[in-house]
N, CA, C and O atoms as a GROMACS GRO file, in nm:
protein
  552
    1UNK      N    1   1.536  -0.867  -0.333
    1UNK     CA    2   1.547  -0.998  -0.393
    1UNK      C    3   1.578  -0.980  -0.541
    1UNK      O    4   1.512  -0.916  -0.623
    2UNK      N    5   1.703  -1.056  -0.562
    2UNK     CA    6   1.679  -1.034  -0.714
    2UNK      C    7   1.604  -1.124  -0.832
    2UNK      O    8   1.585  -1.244  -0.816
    3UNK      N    9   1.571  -1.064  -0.932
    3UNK     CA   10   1.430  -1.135  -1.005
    3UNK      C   11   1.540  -1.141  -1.147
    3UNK      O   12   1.643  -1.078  -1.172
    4UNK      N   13   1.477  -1.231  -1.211
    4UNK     CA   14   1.528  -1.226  -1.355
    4UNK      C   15   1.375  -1.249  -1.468
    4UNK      O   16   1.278  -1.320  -1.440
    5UNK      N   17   1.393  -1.166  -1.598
    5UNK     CA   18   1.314  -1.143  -1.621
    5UNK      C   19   1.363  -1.125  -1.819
    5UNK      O   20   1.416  -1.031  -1.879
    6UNK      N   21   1.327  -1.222  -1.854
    6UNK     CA   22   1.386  -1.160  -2.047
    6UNK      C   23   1.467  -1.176  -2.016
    6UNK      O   24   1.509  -1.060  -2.026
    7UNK      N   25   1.573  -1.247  -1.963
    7UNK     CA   26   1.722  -1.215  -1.990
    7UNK      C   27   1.775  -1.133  -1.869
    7UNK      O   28   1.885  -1.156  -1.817
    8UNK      N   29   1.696  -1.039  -1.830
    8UNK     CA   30   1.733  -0.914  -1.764
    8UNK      C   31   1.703  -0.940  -1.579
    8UNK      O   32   1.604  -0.979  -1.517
    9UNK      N   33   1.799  -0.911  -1.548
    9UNK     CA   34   1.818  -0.929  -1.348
    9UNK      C   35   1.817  -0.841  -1.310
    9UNK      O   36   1.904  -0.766  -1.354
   10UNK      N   37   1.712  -0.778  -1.194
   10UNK     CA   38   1.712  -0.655  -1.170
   10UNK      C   39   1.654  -0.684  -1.001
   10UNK      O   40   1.579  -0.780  -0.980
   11UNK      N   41   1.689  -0.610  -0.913
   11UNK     CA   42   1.653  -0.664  -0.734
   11UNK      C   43   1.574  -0.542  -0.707
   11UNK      O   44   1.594  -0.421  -0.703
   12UNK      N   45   1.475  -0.625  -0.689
   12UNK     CA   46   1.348  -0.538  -0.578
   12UNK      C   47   1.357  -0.578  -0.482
   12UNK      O   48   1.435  -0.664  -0.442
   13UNK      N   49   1.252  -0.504  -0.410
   13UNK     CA   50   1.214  -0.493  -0.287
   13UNK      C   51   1.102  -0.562  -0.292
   13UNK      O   52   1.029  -0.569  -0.391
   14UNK      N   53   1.079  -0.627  -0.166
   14UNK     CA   54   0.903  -0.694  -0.140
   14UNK      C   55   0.785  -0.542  -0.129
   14UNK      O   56   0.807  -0.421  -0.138
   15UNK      N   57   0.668  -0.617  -0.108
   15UNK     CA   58   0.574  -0.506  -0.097
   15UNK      C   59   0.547  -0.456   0.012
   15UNK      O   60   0.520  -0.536   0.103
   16UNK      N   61   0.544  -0.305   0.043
   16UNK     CA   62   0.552  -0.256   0.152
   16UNK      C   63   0.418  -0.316   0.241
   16UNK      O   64   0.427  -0.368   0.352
   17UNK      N   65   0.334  -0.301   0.190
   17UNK     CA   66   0.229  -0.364   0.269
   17UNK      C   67   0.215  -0.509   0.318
   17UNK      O   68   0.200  -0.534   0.438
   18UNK      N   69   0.217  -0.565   0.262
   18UNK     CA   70   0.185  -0.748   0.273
   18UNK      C   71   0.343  -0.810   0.316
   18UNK      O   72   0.359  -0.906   0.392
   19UNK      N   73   0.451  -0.737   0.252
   19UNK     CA   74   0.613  -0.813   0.219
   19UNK      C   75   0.554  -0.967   0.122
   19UNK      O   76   0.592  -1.077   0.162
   20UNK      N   77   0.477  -0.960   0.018
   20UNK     CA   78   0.501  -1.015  -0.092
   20UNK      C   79   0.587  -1.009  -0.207
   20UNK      O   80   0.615  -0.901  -0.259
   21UNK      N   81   0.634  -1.126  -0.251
   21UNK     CA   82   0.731  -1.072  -0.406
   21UNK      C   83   0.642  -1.009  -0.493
   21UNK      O   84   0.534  -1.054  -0.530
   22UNK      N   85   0.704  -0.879  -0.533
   22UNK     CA   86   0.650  -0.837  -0.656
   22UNK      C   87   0.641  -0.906  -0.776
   22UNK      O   88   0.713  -1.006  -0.785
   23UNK      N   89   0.559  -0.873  -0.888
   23UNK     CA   90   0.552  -0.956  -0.996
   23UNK      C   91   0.610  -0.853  -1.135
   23UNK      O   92   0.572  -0.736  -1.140
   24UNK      N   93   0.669  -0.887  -1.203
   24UNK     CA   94   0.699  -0.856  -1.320
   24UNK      C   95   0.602  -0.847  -1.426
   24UNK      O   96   0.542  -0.954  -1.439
   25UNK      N   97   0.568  -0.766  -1.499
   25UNK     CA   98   0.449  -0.763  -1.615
   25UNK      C   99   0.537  -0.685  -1.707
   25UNK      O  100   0.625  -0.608  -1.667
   26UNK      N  101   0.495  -0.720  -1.891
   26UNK     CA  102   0.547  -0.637  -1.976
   26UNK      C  103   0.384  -0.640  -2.034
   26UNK      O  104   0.291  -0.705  -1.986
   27UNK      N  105   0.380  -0.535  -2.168
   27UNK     CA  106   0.256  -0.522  -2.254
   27UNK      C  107   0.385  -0.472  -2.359
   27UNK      O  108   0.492  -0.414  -2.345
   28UNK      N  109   0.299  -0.534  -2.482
   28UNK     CA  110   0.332  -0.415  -2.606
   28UNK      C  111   0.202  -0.298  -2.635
   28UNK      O  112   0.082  -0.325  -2.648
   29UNK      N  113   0.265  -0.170  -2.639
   29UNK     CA  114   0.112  -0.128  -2.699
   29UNK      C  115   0.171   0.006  -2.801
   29UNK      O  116   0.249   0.090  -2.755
   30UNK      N  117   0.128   0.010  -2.927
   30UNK     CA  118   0.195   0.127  -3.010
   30UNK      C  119   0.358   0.038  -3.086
   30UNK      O  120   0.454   0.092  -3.141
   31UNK      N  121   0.340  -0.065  -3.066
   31UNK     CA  122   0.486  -0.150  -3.109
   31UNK      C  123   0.604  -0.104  -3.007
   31UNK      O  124   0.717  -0.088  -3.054
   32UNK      N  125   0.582  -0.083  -2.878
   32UNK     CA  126   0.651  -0.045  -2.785
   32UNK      C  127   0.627  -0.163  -2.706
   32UNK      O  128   0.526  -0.232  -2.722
   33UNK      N  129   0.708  -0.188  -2.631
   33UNK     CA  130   0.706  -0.277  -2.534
   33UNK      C  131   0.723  -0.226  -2.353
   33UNK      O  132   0.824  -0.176  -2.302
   34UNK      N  133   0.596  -0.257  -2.287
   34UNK     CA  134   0.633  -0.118  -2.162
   34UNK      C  135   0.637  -0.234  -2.023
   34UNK      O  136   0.573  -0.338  -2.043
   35UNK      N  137   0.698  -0.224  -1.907
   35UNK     CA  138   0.706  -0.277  -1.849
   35UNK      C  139   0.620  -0.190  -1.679
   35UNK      O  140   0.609  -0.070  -1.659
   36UNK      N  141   0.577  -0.300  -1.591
   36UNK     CA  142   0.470  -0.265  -1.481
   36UNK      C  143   0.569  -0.337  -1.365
   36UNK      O  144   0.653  -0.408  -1.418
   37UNK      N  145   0.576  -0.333  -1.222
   37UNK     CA  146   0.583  -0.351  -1.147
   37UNK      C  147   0.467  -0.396  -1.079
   37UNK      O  148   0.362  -0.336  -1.105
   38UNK      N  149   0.463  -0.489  -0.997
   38UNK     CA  150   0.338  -0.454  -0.861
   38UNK      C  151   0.353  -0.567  -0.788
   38UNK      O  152   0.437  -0.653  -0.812
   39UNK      N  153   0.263  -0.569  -0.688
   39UNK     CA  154   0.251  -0.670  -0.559
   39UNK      C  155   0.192  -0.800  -0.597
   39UNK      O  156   0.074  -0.804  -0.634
   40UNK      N  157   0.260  -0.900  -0.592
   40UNK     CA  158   0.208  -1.063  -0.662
   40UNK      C  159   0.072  -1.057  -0.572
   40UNK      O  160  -0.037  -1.044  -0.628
   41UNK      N  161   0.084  -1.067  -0.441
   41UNK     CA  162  -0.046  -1.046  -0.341
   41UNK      C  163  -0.020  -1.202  -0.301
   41UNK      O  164  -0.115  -1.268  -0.259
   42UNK      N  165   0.119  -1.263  -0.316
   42UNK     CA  166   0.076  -1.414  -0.281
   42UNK      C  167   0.012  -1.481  -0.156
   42UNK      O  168  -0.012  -1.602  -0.155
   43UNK      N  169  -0.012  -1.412  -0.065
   43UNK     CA  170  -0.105  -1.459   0.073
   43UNK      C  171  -0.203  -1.399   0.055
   43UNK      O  172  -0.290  -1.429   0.136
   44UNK      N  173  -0.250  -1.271  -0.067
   44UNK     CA  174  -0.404  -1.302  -0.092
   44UNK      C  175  -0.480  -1.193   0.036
   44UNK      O  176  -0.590  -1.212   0.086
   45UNK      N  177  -0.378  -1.071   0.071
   45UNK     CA  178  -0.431  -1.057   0.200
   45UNK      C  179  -0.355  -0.905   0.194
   45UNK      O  180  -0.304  -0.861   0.297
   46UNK      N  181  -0.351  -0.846   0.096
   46UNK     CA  182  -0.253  -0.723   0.002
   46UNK      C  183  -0.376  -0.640  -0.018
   46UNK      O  184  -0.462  -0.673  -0.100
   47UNK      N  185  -0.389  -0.506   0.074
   47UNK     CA  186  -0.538  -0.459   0.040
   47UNK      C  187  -0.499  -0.321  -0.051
   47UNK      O  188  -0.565  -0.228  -0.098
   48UNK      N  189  -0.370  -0.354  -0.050
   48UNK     CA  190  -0.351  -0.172  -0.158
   48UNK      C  191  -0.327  -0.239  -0.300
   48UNK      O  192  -0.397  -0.207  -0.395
   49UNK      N  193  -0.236  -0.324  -0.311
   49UNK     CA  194  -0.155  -0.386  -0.406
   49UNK      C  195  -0.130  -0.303  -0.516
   49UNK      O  196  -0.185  -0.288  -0.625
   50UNK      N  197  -0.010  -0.243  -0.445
   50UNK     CA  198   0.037  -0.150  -0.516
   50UNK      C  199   0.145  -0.204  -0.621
   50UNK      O  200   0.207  -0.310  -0.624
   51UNK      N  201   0.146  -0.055  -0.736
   51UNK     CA  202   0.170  -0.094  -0.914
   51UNK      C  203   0.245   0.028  -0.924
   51UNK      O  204   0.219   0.135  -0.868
   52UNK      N  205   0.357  -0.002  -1.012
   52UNK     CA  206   0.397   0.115  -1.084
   52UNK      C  207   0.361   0.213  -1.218
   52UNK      O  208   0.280   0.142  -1.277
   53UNK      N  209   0.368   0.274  -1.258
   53UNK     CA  210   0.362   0.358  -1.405
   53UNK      C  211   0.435   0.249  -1.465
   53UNK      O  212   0.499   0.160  -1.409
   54UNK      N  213   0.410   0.273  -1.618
   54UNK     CA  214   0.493   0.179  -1.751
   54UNK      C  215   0.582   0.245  -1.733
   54UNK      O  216   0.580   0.360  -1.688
   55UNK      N  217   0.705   0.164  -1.777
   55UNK     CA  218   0.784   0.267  -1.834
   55UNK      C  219   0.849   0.093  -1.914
   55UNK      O  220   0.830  -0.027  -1.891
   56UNK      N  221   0.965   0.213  -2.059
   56UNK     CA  222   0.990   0.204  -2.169
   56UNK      C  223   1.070   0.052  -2.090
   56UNK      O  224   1.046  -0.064  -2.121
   57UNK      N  225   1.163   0.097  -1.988
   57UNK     CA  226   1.318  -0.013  -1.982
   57UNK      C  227   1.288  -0.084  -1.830
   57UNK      O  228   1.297  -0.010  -1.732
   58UNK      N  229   1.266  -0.177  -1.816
   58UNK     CA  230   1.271  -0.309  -1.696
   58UNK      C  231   1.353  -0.214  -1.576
   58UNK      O  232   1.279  -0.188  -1.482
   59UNK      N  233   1.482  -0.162  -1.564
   59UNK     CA  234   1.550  -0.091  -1.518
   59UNK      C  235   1.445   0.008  -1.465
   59UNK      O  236   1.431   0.014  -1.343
   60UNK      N  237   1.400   0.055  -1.512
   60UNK     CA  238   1.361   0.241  -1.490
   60UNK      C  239   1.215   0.182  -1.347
   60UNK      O  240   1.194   0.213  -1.230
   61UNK      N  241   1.145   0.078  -1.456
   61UNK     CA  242   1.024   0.008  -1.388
   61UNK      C  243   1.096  -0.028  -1.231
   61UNK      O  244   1.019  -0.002  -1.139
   62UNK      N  245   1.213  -0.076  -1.194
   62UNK     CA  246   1.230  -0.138  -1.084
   62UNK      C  247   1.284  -0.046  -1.002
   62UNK      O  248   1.280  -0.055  -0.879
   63UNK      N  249   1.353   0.077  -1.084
   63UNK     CA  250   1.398   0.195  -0.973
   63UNK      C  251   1.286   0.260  -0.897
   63UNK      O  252   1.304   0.298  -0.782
   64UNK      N  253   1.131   0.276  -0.980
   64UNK     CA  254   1.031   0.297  -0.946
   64UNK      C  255   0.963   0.217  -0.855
   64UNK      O  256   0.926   0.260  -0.746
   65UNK      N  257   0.950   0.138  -0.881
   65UNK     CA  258   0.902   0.009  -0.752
   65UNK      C  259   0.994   0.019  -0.620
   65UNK      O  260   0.947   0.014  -0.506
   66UNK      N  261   1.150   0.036  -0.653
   66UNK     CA  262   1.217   0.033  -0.485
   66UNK      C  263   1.267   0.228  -0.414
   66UNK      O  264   1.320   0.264  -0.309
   67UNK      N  265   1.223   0.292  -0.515
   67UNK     CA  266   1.216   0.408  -0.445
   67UNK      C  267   1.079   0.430  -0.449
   67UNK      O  268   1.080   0.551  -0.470
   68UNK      N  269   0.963   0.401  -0.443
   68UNK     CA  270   0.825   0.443  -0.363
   68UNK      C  271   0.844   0.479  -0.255
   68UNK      O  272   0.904   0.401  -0.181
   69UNK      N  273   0.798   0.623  -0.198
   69UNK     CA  274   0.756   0.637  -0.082
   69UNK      C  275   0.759   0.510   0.085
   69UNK      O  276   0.674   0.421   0.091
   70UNK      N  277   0.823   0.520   0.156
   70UNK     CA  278   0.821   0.468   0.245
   70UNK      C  279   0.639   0.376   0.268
   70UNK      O  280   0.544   0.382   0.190
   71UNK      N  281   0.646   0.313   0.378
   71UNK     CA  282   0.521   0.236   0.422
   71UNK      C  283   0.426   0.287   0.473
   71UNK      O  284   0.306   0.281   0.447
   72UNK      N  285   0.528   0.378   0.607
   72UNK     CA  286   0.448   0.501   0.673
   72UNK      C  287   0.373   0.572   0.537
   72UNK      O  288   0.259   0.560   0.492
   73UNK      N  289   0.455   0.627   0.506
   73UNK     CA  290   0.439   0.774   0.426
   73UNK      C  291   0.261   0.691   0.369
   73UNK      O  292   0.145   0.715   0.402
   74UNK      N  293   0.330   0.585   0.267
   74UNK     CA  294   0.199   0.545   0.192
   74UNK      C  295   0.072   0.542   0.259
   74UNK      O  296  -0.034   0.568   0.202
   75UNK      N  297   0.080   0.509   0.383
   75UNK     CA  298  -0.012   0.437   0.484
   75UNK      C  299  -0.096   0.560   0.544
   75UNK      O  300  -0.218   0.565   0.563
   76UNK      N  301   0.042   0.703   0.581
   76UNK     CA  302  -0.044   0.824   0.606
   76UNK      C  303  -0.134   0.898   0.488
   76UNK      O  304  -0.221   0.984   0.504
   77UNK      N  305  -0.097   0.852   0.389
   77UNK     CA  306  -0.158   0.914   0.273
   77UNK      C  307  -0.313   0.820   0.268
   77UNK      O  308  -0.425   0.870   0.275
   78UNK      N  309  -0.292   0.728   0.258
   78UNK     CA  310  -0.426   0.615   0.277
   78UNK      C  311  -0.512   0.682   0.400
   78UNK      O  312  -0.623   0.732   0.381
   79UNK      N  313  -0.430   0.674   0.559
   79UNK     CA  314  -0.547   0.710   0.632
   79UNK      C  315  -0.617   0.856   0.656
   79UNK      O  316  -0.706   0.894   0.732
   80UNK      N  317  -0.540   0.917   0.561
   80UNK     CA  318  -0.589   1.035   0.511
   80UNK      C  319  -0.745   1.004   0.398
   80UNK      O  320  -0.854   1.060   0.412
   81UNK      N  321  -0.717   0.922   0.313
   81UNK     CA  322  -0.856   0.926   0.221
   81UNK      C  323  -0.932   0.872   0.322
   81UNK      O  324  -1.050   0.898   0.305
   82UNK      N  325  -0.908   0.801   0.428
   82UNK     CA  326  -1.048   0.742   0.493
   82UNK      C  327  -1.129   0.826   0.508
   82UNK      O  328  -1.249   0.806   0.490
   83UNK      N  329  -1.077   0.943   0.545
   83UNK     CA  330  -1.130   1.072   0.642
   83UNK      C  331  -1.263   1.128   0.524
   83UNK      O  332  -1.350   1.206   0.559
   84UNK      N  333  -1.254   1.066   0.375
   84UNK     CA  334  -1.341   1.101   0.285
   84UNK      C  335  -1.430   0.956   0.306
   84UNK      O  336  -1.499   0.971   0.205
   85UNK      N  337  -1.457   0.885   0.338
   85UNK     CA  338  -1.539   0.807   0.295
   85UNK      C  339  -1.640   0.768   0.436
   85UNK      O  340  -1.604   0.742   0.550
   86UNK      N  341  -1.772   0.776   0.380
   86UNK     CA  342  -1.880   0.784   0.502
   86UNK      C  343  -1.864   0.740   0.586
   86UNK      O  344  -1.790   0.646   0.558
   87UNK      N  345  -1.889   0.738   0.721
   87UNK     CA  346  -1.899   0.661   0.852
   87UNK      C  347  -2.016   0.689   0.899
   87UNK      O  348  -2.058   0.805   0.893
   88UNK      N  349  -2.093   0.587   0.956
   88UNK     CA  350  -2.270   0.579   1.011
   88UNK      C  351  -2.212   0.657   1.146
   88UNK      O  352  -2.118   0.604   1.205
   89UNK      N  353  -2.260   0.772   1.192
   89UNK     CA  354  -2.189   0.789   1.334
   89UNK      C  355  -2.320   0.726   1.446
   89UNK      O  356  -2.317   0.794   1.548
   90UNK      N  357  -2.367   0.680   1.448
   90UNK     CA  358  -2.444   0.533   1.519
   90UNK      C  359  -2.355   0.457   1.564
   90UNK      O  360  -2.303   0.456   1.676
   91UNK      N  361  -2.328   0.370   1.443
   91UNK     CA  362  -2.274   0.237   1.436
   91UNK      C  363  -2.140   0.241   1.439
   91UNK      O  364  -2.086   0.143   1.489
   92UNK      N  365  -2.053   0.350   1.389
   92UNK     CA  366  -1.898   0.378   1.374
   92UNK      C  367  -1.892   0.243   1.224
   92UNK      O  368  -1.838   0.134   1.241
   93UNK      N  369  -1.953   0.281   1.102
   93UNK     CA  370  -1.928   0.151   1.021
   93UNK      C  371  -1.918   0.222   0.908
   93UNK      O  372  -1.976   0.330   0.919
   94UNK      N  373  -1.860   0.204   0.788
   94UNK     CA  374  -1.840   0.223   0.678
   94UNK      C  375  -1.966   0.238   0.607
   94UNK      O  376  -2.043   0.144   0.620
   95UNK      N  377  -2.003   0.333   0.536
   95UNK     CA  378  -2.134   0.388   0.434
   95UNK      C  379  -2.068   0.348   0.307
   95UNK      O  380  -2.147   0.344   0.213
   96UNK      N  381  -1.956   0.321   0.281
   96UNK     CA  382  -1.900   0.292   0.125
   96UNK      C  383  -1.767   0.212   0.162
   96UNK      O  384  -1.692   0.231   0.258
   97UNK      N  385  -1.756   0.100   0.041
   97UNK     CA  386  -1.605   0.052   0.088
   97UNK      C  387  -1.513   0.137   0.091
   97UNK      O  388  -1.545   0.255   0.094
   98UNK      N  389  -1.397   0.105   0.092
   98UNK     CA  390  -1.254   0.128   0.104
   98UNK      C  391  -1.140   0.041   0.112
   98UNK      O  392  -1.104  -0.013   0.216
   99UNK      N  393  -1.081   0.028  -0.006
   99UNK     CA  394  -0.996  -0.037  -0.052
   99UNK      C  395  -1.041  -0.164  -0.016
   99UNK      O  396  -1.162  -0.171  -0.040
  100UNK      N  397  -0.988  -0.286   0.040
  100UNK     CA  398  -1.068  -0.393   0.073
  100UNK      C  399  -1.127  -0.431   0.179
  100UNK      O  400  -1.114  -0.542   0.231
  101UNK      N  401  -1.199  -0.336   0.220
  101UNK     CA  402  -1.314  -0.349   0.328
  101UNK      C  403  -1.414  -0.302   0.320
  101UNK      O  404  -1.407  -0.180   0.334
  102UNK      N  405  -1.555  -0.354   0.298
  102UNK     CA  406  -1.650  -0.341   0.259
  102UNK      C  407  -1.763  -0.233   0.332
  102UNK      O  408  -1.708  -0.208   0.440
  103UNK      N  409  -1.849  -0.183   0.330
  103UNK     CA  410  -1.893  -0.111   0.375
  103UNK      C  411  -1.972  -0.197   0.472
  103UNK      O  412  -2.000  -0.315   0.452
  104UNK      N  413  -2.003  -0.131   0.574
  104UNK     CA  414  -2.020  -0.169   0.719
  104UNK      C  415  -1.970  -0.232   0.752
  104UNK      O  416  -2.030  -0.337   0.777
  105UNK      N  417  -1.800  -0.228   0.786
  105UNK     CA  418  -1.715  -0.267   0.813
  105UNK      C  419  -1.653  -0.159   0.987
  105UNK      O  420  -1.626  -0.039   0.979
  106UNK      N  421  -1.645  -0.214   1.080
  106UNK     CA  422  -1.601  -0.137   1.198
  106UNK      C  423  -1.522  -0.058   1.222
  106UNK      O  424  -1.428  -0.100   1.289
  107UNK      N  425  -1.519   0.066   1.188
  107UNK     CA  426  -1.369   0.187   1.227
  107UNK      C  427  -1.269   0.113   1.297
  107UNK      O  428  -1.153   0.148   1.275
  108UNK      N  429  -1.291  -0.004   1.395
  108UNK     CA  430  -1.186  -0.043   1.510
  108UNK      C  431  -1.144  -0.137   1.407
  108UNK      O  432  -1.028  -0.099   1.393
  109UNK      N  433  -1.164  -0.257   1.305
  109UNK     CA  434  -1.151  -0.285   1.219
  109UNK      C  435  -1.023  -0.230   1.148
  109UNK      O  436  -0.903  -0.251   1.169
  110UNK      N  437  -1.085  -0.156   1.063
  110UNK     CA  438  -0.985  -0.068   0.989
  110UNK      C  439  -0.863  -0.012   1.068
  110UNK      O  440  -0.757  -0.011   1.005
  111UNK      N  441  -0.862   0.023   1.159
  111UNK     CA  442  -0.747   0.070   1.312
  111UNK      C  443  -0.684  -0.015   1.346
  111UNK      O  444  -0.562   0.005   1.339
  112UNK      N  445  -0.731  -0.154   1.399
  112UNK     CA  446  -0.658  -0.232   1.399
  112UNK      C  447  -0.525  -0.272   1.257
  112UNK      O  448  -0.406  -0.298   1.274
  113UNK      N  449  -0.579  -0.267   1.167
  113UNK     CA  450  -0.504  -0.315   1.034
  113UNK      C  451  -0.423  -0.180   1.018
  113UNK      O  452  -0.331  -0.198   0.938
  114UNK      N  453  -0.424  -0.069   1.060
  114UNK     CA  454  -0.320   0.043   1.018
  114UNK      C  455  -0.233   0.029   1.150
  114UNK      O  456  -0.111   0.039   1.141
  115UNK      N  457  -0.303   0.004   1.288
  115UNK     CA  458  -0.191  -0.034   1.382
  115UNK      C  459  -0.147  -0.116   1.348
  115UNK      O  460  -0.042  -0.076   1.297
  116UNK      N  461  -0.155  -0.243   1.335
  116UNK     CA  462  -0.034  -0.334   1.303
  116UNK      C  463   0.049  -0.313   1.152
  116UNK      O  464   0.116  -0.400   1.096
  117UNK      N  465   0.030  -0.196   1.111
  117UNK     CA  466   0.126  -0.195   0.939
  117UNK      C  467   0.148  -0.039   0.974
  117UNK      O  468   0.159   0.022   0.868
  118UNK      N  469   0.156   0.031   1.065
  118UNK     CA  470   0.259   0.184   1.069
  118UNK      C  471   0.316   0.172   1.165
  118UNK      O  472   0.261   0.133   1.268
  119UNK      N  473   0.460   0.206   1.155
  119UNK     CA  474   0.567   0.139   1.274
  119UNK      C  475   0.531   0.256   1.370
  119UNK      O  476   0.616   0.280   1.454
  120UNK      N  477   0.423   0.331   1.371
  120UNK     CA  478   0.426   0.435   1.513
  120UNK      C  479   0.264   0.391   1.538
  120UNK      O  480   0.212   0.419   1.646
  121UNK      N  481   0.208   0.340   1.463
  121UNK     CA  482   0.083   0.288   1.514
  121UNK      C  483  -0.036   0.353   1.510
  121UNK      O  484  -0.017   0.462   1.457
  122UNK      N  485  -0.167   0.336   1.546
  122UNK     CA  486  -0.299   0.405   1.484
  122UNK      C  487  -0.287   0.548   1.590
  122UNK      O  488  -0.360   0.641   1.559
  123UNK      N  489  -0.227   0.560   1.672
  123UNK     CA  490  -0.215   0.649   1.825
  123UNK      C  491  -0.171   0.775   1.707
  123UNK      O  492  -0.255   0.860   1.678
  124UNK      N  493  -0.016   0.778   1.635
  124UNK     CA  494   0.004   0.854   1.586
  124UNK      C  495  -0.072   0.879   1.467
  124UNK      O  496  -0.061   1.001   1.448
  125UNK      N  497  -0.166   0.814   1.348
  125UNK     CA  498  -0.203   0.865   1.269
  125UNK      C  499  -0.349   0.959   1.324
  125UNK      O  500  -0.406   1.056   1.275
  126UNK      N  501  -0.376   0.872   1.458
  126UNK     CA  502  -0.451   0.962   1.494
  126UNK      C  503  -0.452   1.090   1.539
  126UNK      O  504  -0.533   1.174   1.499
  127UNK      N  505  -0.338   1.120   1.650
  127UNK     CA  506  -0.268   1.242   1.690
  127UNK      C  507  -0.219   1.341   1.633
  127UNK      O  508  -0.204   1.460   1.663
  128UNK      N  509  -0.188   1.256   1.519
  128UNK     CA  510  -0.060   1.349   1.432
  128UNK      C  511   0.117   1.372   1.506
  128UNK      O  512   0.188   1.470   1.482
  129UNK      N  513   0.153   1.255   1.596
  129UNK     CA  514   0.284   1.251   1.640
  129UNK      C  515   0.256   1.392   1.775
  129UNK      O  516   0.358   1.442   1.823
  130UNK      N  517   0.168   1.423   1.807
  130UNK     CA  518   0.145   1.508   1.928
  130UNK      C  519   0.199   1.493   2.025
  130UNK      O  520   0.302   1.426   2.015
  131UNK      N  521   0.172   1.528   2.123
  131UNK     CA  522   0.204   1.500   2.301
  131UNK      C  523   0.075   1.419   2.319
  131UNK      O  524   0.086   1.349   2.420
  132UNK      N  525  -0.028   1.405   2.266
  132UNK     CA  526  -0.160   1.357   2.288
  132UNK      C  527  -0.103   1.203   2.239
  132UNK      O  528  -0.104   1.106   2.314
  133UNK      N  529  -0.046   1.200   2.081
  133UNK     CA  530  -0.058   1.091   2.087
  133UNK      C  531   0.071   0.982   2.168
  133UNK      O  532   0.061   0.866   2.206
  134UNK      N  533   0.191   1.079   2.172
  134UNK     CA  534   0.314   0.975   2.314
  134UNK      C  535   0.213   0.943   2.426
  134UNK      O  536   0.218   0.823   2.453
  135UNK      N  537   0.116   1.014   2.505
  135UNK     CA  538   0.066   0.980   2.605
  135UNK      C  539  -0.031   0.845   2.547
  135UNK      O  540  -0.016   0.732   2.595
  136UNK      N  541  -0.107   0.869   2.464
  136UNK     CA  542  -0.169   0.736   2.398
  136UNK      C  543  -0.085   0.639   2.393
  136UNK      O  544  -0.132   0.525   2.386
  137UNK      N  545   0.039   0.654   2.396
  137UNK     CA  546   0.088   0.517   2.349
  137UNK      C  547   0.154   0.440   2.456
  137UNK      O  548   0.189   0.322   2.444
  138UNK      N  549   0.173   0.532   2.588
  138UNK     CA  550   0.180   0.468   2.697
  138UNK      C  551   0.056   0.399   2.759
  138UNK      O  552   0.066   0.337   2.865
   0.00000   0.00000   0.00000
């Protein structure tokens, strides 16, 4: 989509997670003027809401925002930190949040929300793309 911004038109991409419009941010800091990327979050329902680094030129900020890492990619990197954060093995529930889900929150929970946002689904982040997980997914 293209955005205009100062004068300046530059086309992003929505957010990989949610497909919200990104939002435009500048700061001055040092008599520099630096510009941010990130996820507006307009449905409020954006649990990474992901941001770019400053950088100096609007340009540089938006090449950064539409070459990020794929959805997958981001998403395998995410359900990778889960693997750090407590689980009651009782209850299967969260001992500490994670990103926006609160602690004692349901593993099937959290699974559900990475199956419906990785185009191969919770089968493969679980498997690791195996023969274990094609048979899961039949």
């Amino acid at each position: 989509m293209e955005m205009e911004y100062g004068g300046s038109k530059v086309d992003l991409r929505t957010c990989p997670f949610c497909g919200s419009a990104p939002l435009i941010n500048s700061y001055r800091n040092r008599m520099r003027l630096w510009y941010r990327i990130k996820c507006s979050n307009e449905n409020e329902d954006c649990r990474m809401v992901p941001e770019t680094a400053a950088h100096r030129k609007l340009v540089e900020a938006a090449a950064d925002w539409n070459q990020r890492g794929t959805r997958d990619a981001a998403l395998e990197e995410i359900w990778q930190q889960l693997t750090d954060i407590p689980m009651d093995p009782e209850t299967e529930c969260l001992e500490a949040p994670f990103y926006g889900w609160p602690a004692g929150t349901h593993r099937e929970e959290i699974w559900h929300w990475f199956d419906e946002h990785h185009s191969k689904g919770v089968a493969y982040l679980l498997y690791g793309g195996t023969d274990t997980a094609e048979k899961a997914e039949r």
